[in-house]
C-alpha positions as CSV (number, residue, x, y, z in Angstrom):
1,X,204.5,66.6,164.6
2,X,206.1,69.7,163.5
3,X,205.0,73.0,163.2
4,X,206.1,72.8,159.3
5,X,204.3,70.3,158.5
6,X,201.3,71.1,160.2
7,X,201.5,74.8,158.9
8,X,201.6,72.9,155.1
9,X,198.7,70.7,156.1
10,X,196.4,73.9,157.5
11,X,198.1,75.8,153.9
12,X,196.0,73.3,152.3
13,X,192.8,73.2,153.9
14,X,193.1,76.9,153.3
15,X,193.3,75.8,149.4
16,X,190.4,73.9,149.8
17,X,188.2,76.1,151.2
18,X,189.2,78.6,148.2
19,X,188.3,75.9,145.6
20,X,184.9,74.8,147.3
21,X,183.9,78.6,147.7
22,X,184.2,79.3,143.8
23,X,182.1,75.7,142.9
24,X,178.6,75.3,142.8
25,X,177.0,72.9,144.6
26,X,178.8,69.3,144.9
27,X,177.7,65.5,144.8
28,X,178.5,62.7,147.0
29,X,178.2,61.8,150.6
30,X,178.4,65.3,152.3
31,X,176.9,68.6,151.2
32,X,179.3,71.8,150.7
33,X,178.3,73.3,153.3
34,X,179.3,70.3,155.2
35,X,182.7,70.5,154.0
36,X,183.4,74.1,154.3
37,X,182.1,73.4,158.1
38,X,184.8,70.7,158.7
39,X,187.5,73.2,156.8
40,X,186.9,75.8,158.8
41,X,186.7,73.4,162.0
42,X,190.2,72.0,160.9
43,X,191.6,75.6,160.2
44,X,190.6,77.0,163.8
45,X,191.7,73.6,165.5
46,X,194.6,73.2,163.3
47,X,197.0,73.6,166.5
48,X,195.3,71.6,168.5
49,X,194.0,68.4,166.6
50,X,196.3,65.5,166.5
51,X,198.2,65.8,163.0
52,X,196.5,62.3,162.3
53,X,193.1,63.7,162.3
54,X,193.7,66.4,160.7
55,X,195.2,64.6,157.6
56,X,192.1,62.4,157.6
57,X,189.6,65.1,157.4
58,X,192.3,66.7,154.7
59,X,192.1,63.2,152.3
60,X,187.9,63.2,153.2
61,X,188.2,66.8,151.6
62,X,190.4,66.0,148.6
63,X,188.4,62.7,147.5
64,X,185.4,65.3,147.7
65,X,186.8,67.5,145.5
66,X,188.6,65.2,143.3
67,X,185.1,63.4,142.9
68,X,183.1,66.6,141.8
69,X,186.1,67.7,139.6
70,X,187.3,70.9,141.3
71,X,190.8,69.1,141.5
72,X,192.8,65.7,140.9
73,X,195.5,63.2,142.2
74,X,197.6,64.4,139.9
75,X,197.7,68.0,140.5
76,X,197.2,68.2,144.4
77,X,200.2,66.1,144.3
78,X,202.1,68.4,141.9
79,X,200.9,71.0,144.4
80,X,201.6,69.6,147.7
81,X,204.6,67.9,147.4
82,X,207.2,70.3,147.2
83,X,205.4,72.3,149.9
84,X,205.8,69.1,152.1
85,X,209.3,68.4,151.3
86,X,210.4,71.7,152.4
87,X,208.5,71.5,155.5
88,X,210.4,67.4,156.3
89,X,213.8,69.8,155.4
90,X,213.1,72.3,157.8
91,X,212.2,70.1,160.4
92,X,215.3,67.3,159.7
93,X,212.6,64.5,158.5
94,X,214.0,62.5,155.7
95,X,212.1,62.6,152.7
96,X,209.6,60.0,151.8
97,X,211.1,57.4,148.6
98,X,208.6,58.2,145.8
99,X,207.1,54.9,144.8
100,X,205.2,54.7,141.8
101,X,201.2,52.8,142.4
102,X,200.9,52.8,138.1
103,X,202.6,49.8,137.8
């Protein structure tokens, strides 16, 4: 996978430890401690991990913080997007159609 696009995915982890840091304590299956743990474990391996597993530890840490409130669908889309698309330009990967799931 390209650098780009792994440099947007470690940008967000980065975002996510910011956002858990400021919260108090959160709910659900893993502690914040946990999470911050598997952040940081992402951030130093971020060159290393297969791309795959690092986007699935990424979604485990958005649906963690979308559940407690510290962020939503909405606006880590809003957030993430254009980051992404720039990274798919600079790398010559055609940009994902936008589909729309509301129907």
């Amino acid at each position: 996978m390209s650098s780009a696009v792994r440099d947007v995915t470690l940008q967000l982890f980065c975002r996510y430890r910011t956002l858990l840091e400021s919260s108090t304590e959160i709910s659900g299956p893993s502690s914040k401690q946990q999470l911050l743990d598997l952040i940081d474990t992402a951030i130093e391996k971020s060159q290393s991990f297969p791309i795959d597993k690092l986007n699935r530890w990424l979604g485990f840490v958005q649906a963690a913080l979308i559940f407690n409130g510290l962020t939503s669908v909405l606006e880590e889309r809003d957030f993430s997007r254009p980051l992404f698309h720039a990274a798919y330009l600079s790398d010559g990967i055609e940009i994902p159609e936008t589909i729309n799931i509301s129907k």
